[in-house]
C-alpha positions as CSV (number, residue, x, y, z in Angstrom):
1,X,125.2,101.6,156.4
2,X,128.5,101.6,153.8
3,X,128.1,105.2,151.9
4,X,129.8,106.5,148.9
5,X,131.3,109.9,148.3
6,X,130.5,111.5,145.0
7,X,131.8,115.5,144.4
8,X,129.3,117.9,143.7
9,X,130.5,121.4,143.1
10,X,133.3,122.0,145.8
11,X,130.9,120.4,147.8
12,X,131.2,116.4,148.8
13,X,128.0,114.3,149.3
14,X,127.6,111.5,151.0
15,X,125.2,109.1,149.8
16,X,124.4,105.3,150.8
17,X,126.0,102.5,149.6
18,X,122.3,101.2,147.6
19,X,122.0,104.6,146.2
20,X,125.0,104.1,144.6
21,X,124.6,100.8,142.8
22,X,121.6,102.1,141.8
23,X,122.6,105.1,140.6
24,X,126.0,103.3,138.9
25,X,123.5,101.1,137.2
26,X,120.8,103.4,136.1
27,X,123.8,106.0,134.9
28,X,127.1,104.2,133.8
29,X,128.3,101.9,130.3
30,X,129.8,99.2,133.2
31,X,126.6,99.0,135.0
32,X,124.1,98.5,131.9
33,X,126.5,95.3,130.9
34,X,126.9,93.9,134.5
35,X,123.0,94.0,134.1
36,X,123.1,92.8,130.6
37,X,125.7,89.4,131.7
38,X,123.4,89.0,133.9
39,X,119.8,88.8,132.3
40,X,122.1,86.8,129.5
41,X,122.3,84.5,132.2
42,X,119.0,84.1,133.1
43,X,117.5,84.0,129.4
44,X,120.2,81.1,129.1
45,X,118.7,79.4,132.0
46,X,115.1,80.3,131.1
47,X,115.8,78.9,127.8
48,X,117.3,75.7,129.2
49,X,114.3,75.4,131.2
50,X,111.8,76.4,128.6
51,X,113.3,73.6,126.3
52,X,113.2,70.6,128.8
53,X,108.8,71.8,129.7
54,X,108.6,71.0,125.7
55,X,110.3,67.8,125.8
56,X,108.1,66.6,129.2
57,X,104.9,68.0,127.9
58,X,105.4,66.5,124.4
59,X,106.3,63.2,126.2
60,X,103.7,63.1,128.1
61,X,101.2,64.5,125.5
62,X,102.1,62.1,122.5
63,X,104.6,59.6,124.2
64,X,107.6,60.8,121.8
65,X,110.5,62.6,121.8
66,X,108.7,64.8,118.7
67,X,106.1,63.1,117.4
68,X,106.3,64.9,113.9
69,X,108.3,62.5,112.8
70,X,106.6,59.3,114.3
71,X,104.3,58.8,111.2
72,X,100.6,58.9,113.1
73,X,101.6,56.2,115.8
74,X,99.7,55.8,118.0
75,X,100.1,56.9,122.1
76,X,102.5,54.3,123.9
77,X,100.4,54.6,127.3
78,X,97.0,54.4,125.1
79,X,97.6,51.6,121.8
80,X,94.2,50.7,122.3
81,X,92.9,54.6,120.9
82,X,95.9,54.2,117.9
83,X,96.4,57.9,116.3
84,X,92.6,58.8,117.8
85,X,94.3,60.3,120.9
86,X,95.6,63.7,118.9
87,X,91.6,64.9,118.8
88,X,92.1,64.8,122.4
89,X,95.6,66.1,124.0
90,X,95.0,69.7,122.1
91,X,91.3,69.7,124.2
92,X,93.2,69.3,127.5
93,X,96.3,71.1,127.0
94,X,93.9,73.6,126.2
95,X,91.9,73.2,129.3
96,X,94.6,74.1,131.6
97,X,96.4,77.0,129.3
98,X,93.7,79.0,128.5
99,X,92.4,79.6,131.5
100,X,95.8,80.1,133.0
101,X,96.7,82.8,130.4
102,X,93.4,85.0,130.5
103,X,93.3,84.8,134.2
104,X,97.0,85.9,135.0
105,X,98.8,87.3,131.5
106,X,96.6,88.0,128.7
107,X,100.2,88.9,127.3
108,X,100.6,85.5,126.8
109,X,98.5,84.5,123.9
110,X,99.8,84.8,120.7
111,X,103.3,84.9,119.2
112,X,104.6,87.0,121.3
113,X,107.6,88.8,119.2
114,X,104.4,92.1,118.7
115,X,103.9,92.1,122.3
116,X,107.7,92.6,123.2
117,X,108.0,95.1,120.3
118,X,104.9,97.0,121.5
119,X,105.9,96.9,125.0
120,X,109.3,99.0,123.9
121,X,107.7,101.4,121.2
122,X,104.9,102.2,124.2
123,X,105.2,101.2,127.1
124,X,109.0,102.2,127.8
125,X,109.3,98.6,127.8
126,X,107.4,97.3,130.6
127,X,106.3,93.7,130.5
128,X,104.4,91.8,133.8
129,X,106.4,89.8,135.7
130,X,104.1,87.3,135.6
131,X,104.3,86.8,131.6
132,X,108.1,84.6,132.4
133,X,106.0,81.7,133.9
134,X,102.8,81.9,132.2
135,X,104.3,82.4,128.6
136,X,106.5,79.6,129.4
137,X,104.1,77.2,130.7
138,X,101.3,77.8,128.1
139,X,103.7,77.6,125.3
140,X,105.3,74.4,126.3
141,X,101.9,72.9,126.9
142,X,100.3,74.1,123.6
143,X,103.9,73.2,121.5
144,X,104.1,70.0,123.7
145,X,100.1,68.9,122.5
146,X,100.4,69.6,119.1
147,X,100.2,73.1,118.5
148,X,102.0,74.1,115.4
149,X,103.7,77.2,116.1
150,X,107.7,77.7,117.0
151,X,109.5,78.4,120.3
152,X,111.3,81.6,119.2
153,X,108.2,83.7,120.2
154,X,107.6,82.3,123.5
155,X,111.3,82.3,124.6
156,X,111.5,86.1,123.4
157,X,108.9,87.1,125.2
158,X,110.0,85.3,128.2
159,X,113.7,86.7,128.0
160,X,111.8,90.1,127.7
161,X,110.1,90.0,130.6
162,X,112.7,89.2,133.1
163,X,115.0,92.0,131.6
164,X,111.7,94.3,132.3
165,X,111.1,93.1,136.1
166,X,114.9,93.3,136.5
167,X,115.3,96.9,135.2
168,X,112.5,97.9,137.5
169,X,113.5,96.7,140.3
170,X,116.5,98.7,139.7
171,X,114.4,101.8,138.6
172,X,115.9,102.3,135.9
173,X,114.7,104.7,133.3
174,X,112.9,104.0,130.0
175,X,115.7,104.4,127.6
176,X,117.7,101.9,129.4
177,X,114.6,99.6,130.6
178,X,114.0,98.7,126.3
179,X,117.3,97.9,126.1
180,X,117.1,95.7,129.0
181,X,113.8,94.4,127.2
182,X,116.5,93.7,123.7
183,X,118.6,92.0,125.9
184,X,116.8,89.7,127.2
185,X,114.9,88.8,123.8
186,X,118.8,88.6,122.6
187,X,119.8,85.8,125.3
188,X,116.9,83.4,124.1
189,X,117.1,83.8,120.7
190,X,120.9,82.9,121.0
191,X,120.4,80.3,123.8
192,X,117.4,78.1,121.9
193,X,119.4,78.5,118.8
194,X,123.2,78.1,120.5
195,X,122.5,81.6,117.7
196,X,125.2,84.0,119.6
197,X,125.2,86.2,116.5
198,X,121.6,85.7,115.6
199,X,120.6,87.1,118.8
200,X,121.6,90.6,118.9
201,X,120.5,91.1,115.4
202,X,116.8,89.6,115.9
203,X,117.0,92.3,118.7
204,X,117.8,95.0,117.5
205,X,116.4,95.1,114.3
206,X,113.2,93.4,115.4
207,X,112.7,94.9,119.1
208,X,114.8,98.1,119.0
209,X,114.7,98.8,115.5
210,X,118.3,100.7,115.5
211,X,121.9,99.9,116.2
212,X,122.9,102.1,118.6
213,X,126.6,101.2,119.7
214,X,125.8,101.3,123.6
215,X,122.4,99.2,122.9
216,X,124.5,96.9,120.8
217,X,127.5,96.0,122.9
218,X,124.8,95.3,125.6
219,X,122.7,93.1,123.7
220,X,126.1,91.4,122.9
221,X,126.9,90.7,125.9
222,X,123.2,89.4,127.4
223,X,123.6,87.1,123.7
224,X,127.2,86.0,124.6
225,X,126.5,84.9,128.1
226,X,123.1,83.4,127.3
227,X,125.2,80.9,124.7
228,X,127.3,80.1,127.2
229,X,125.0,78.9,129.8
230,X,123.2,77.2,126.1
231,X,126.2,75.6,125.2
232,X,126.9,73.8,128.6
233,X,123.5,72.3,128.6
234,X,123.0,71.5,124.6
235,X,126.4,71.2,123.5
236,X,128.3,73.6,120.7
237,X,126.7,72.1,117.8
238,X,124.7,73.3,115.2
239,X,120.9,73.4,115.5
240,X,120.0,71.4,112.1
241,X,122.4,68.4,110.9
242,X,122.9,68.8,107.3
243,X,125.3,67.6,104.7
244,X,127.2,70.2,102.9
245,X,125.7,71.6,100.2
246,X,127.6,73.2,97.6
247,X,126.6,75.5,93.4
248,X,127.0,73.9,90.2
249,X,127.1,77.0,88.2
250,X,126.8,80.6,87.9
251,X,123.1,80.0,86.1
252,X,122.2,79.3,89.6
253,X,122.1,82.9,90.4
254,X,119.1,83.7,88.3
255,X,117.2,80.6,89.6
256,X,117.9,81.8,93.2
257,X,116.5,85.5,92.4
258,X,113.1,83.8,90.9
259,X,113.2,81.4,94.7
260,X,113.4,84.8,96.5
261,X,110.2,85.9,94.4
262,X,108.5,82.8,95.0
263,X,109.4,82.0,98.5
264,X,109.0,85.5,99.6
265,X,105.7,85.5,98.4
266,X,105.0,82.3,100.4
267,X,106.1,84.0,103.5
268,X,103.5,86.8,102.2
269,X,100.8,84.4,101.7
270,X,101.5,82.8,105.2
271,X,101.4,86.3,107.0
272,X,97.6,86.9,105.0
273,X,96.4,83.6,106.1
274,X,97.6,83.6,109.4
275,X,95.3,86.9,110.1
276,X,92.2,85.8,107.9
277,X,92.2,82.9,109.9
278,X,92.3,84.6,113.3
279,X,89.5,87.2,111.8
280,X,87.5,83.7,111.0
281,X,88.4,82.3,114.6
282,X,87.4,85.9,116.4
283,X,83.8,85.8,114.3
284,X,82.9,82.2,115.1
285,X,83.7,81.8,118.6
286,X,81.5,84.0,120.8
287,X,82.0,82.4,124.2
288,X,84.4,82.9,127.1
289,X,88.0,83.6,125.9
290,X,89.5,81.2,129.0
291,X,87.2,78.4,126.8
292,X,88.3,79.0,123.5
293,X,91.8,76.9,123.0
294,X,90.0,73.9,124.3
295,X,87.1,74.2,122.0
296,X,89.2,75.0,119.0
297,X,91.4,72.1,120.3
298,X,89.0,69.4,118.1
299,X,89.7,71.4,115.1
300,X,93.3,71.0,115.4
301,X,93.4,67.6,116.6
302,X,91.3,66.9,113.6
303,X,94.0,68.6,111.2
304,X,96.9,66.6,113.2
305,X,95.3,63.3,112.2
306,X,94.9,64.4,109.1
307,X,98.5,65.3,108.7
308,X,100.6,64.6,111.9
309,X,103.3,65.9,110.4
310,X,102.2,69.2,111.3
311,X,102.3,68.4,115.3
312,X,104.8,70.9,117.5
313,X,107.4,73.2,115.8
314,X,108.5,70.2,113.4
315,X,112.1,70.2,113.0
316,X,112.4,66.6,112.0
317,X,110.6,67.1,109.0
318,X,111.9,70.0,107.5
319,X,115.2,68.3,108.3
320,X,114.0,65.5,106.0
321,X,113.0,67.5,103.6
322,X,116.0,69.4,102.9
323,X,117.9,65.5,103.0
324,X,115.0,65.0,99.6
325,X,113.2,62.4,101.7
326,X,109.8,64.2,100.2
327,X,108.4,64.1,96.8
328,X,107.1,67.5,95.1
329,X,103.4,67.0,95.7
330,X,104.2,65.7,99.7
331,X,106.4,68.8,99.8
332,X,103.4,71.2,98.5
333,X,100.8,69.6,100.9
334,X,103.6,70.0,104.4
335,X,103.7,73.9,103.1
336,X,100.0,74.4,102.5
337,X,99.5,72.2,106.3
338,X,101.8,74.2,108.1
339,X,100.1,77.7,106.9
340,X,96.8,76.4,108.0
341,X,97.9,74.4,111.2
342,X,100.1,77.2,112.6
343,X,97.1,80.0,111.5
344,X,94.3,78.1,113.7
345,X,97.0,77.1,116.3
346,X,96.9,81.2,116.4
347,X,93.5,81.9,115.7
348,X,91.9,79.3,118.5
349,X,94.0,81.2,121.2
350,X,97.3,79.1,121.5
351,X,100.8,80.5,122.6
352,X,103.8,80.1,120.3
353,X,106.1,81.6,117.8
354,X,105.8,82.1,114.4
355,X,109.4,82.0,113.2
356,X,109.7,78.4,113.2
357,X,106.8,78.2,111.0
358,X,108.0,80.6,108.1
359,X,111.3,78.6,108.0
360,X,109.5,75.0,107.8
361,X,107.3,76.6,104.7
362,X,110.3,78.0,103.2
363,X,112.3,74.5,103.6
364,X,108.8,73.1,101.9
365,X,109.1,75.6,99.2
366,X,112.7,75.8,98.3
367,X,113.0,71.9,98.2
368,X,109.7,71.8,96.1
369,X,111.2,74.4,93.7
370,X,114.7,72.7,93.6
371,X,113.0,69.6,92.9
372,X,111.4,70.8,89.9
373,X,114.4,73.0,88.5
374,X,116.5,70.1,88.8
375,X,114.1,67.7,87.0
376,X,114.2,70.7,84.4
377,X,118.3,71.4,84.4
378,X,120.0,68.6,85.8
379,X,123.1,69.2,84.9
380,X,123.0,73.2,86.2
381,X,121.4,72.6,89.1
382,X,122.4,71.6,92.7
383,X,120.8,69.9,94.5
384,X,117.0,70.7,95.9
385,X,118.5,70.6,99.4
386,X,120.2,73.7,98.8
387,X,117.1,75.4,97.6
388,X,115.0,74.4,100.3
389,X,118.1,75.5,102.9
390,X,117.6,79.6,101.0
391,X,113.9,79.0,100.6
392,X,113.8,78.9,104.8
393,X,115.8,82.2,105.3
394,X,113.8,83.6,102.1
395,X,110.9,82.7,103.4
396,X,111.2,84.5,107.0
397,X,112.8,87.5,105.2
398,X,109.1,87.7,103.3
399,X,107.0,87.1,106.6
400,X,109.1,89.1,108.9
401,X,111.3,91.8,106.3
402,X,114.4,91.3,108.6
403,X,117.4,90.7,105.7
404,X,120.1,91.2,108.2
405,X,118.4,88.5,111.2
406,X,117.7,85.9,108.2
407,X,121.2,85.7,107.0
408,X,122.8,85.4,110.1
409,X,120.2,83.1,112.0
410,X,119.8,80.8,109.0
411,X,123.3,80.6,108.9
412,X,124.0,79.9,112.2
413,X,121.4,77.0,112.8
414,X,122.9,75.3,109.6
415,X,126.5,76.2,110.2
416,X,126.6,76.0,105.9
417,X,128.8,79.2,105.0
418,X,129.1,78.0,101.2
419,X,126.0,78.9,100.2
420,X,126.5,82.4,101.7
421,X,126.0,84.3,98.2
422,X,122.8,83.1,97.0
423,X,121.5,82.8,99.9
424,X,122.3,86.9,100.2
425,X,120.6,87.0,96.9
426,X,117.3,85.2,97.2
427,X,117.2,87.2,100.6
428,X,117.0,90.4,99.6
429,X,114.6,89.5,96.3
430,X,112.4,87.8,99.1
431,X,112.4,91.3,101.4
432,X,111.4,93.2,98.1
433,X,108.8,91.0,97.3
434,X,107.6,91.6,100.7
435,X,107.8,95.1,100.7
436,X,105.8,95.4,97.4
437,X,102.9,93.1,98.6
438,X,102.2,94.0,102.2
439,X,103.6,97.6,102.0
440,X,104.6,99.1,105.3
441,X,103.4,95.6,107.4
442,X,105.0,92.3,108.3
443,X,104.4,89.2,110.2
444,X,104.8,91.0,113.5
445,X,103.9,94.4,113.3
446,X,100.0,93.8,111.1
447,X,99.3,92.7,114.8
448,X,100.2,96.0,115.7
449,X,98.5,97.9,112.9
450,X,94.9,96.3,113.5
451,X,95.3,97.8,116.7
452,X,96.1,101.2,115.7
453,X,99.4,101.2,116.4
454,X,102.0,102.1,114.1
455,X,105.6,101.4,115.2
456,X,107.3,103.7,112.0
457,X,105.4,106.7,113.8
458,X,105.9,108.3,117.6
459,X,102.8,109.0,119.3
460,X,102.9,112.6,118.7
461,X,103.5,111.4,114.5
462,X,100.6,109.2,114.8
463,X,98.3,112.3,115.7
464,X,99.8,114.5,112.9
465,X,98.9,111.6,110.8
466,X,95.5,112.0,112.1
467,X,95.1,115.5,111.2
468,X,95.0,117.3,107.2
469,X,97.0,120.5,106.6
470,X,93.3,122.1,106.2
471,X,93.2,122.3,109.9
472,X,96.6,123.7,110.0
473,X,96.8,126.4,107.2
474,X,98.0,130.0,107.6
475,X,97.0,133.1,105.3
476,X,99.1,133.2,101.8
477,X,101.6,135.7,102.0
478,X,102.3,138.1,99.8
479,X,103.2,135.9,96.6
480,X,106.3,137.4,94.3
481,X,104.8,138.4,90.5
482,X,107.0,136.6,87.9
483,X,108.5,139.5,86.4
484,X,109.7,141.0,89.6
485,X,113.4,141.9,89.5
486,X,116.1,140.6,92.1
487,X,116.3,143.3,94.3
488,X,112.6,143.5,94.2
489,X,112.4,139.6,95.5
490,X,115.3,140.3,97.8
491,X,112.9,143.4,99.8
492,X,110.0,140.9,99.7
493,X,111.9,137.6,101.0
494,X,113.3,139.7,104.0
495,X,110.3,141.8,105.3
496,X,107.8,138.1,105.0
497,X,110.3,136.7,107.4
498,X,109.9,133.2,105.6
499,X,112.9,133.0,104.1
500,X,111.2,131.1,100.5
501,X,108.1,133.2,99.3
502,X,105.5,132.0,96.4
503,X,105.8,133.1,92.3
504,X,102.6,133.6,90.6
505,X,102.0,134.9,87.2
506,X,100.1,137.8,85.5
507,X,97.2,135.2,85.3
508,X,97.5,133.9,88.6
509,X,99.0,130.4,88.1
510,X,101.5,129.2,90.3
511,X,105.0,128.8,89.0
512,X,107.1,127.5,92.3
513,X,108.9,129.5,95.2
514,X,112.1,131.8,95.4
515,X,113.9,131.4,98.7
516,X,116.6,134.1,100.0
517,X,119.4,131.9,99.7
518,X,118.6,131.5,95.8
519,X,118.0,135.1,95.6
520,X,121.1,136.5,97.4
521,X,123.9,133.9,95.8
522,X,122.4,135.8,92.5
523,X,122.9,139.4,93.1
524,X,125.8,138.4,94.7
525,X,127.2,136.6,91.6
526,X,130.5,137.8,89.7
527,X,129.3,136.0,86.0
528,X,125.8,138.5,85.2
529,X,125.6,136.7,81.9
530,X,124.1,133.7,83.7
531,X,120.4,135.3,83.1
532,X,119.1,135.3,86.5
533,X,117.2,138.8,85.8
534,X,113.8,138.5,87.4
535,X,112.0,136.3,90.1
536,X,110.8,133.5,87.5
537,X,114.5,132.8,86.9
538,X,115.2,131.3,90.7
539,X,111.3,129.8,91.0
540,X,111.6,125.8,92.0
541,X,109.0,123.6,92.7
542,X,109.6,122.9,96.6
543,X,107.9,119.5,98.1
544,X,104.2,119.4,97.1
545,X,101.5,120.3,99.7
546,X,97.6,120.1,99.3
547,X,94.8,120.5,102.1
548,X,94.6,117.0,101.8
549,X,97.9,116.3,102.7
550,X,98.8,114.4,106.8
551,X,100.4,117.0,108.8
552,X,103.1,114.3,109.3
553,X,103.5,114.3,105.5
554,X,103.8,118.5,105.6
555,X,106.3,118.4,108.4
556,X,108.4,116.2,106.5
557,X,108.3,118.4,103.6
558,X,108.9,121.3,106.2
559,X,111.7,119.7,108.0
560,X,113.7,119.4,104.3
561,X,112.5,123.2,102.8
562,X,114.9,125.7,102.5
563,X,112.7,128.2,104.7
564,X,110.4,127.9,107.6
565,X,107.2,127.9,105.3
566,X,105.4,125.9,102.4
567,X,102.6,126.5,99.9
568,X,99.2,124.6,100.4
569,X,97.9,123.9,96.7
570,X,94.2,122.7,96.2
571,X,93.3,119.5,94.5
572,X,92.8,122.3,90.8
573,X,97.2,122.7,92.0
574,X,96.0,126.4,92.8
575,X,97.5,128.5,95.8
576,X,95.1,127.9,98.5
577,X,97.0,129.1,101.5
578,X,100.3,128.7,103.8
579,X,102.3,126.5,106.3
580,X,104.7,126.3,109.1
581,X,106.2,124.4,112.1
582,X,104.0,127.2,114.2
583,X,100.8,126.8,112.3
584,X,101.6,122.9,112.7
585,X,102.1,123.4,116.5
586,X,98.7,125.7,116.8
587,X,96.9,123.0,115.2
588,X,97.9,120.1,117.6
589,X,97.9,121.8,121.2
590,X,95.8,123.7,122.9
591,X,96.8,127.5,123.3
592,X,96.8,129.4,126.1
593,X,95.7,133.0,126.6
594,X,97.8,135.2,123.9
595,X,96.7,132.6,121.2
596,X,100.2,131.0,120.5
597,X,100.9,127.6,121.8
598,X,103.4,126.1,125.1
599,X,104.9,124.1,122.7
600,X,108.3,124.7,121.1
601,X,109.0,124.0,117.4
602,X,111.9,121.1,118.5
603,X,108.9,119.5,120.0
604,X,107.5,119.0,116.4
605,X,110.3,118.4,114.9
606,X,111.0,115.6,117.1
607,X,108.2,113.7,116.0
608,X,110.0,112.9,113.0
């Protein structure tokens, strides 16, 4: 067997020649891209392939290239059931899906974007295997039947799993396994898209949730290489054809900050509904799981011939709407549709995406808001195209709160640059609209919540959150009177040990804390007129702390206080006792023997 030499000490060692490509993978900058060029490549392929099972399942579901846009015709093989048929291809698809994905990769169901990001918050990004094929074929068979949901999700999840099995084959360790995981979700997004940019952004501020510069150049170069094999196959075009759409004034800008506020809202409504609906679906149905998307098939077959416009992802008709081939009220009924028709597609157990969706009900939106601006200020106004081109990046910025990803993917699939500035604008009002209204949650990571987990906490922050400062509290030490003089304060701040130390008055009430720094810079002080004369003179009021207070919440406080302890007030704002990073540590781990914990204080502070 080939070895390699590596130098260890004085001392050289031998080692085989598979040892050392794994050990050049799993430790070096050149192996984690040679990986990263190469699960580009296979995200580009998986997309390639993921795109042609929509195409043959929608053929041979509906008889049409994308029967969106074919206006309730009926099946080419079936005339004789005319538009009747859609209350039965959900039923089958369903049939063969939903046992497929509960018997092999519950994974599968759903959008899958939550289950990627969950997999690299907590699972040090380990996905199945088995999730590439079953994601890919359930999705394609659900889109292909009707299912309104987008392709984004599935081909994430897909890309995602085969940078998973890849890393682990090479046994590579966590850190580098989730970016693995970002690379792969990088090469479809930029692949289905032809999205090169797009790609590592969704990524990274989606999946990773930082920009680290060795994460980023490697999701640059899986997103790179997946466009290339994307382009070969789809051509270097971009995704939507639309005319150029260009401002008629500088009044626009207002108009496009009230869009943001209304689309973003839209985007809020559709991430409400999309839940309620699932919650409806979850208290209805109470038989097998493997049964459910068939069953809940009839409803949305029922909804499709209804409105057929709402079959697959739909491109064709959000395409016509931005050209103004709708009329307001059409426009209002395709938003409210696609909320409700990609909710149940959800709800009743089908797999797709949910990206797709947002930017069809922001297209909906804008060009309904355009529409009636225009009617309102002709001559000021563009055209309600170019509202309902910002309404789709506004409206995924409100669902999802990913600014950066919206600009740049919306950009990309439209290729229209000239708009750039209000769509910034309407944007980042959207994202603040979103952030008022649904707080700390989004599209993606409310999944994640109703399960208990919170991706803005670690594990170990998740249990401080858990806990009150009650359980944690220390003794008072002894507080400083008001009136005590400098070098008074100064004897007190260094025998406590605390470095910051409480002020209470004759009458007991609290008056803030003096820490040794304060202290010292005074009697050290050339200017004695400045008045510094007693202890009440330095008091501040440090970061407030009750026994009511998360640990997570007092470790913050702790982490940005002058000294290594904090007063605990009571709900009367009353000194009601003391604490530190130890008293923190006591009160999450067990101790051993001599009472103080195995735990060190970077530990704690590292759950920040």
């Amino acid at each position: 067997m080939a070895e390699g030499v590596y130098e260890r000490g004085t001392t050289a060692v031998r080692v085989p020649a598979r040892q050392s490509v794994g050990r050049w993978l799993r430790e070096s900058s050149t192996g984690l891209a040679g990986l990263a060029v190469l699960i580009g490549a296979g995200s580009g392929l998986g997309a390639v392939a993921f795109r042609w099972l929509i195409t043959t399942f929608t053929h041979l579901f509906s008889g049409h290239a994308d029967y969106s846009a074919a206006g309730g015709q009926a099946h080419p093989w079936f005339p004789a059931l005319g538009p009747w048929f859609l209350l039965i291809v959900p039923v089958l698809a369903g049939l063969v899906y939903g046992p497929l994905v509960y018997r092999f990769a519950p994974e599968a169901r759903g959008h899958g974007v939550p289950e990627v990001m969950y997999a690299v918050a907590e699972r040090g990004g380990r996905i199945p295997a088995q999730v590439t094929v079953v994601k890919a074929v359930a999705s394609a068979m659900c889109i292909g039947s009707g299912g309104s949901v987008g392709r984004e999700g599935p081909i994430v999840q897909i890309g995602s799993a085969l940078g998973s099995t890849l890393g682990r084959a090479f046994r590579l360790p966590e850190s580098r396994l989730r970016v693995l995981v970002a690379c792969g979700a990088a090469g479809g997004i930029a692949a289905t898209f032809n999205a090169p940019l797009a790609g590592p952004f969704f990524a990274m501020e989606l999946i990773l949730r930082n920009f680290a510069v060795e994460s980023f150049g490697a999701v640059v170069l899986s997103s790179v290489t997946a466009s290339v094999v994307g382009r070969a196959v789809f051509g270097n075009t971009a995704f939507l054809d639309l005319p150029p759409f260009t401002l008629r004034s500088p009044v626009e800008y207002l108009l496009f900050v009230v869009l943001g506020v209304v689309v973003g809202g839209c985007g809020v409504l559709f991430t409400r509904v999309l839940y309620w609906i699932e919650d409806v679906c979850d208290w209805v149905w109470h038989g097998p799981e493997w049964l459910r998307p068939a069953v809940g098939g009839v409803l949305l077959g029922g909804l499709l011939l209804v409105l057929p416009e709402m079959y697959g992802v739909g491109y064709p008709v959000l395409q016509h709407a931005v050209e103004g081939k709708y009329v307001l009220g059409f426009l209002l009924l395709l938003l409210i549709g696609k909320i409700v028709a990609t909710s149940l597609t959800i709800g009743i157990g089908g797999s797709g995406g949910v990206f797709a969706p947002s930017l069809f009900i922001g297209a909906m939106g804008g060009t309904a808001f355009g529409i009636a601006v225009h009617a309102w200020l002709p001559g000021l106004t563009a055209s309600p195209g170019v509202y309902g081109l910002i309404g789709m990046g506004a409206a995924f910025a409100g669902a999802a709160r990913a600014p950066i990803t919206a600009v740049i993917i919306l950009f990309e699939l439209t290729g229209q640059y000239t708009i750039i500035l209000p769509m910034l604008t309407a944007i980042v009002v959207a994202t603040l609209t979103s952030k008022a209204l649904l707080r700390g949650d989004t599209i993606y990571t409310l999944k994640l919540r109703r399960r208990g987990v919170d991706l803005e906490r670690s594990p170990e922050s998740r249990r401080l959150a858990g806990t009150t400062v009650a359980a944690a509290m220390e003794s008072l030490p002894d507080p400083l009177p008001e009136g005590a003089v400098l070098t008074e304060a100064s004897h007190a701040l260094a025998v406590s040990g605390h470095g910051i130390l409480p002020v209470v008055g004759a009458d007991g009430t609290y008056h803030g804390c003096v820490t040794a720094r304060a202290v010292a810079e005074a009697l050290a002080s050339d200017e004695p007129d400045l008045g510094f004369r007693n202890a009440s003179d330095l008091a501040e009021l440090p970061p407030l702390v009750t026994c009511e207070s998360s640990l997570a919440d007092a470790l913050t406080a702790l982490t940005n206080a002058p000294g290594t302890g904090l007063p605990v007030l009571s709900t009367d704002h009353e000194l009601a006792g003391w604490i530190t990073h130890q008293s923190v540590l006591d009160a999450l781990h067990p101790t051993v023997s001599d009472g103080r914990t195995v735990a060190s204080r970077s530990s704690v502070e590292a759950a920040q």
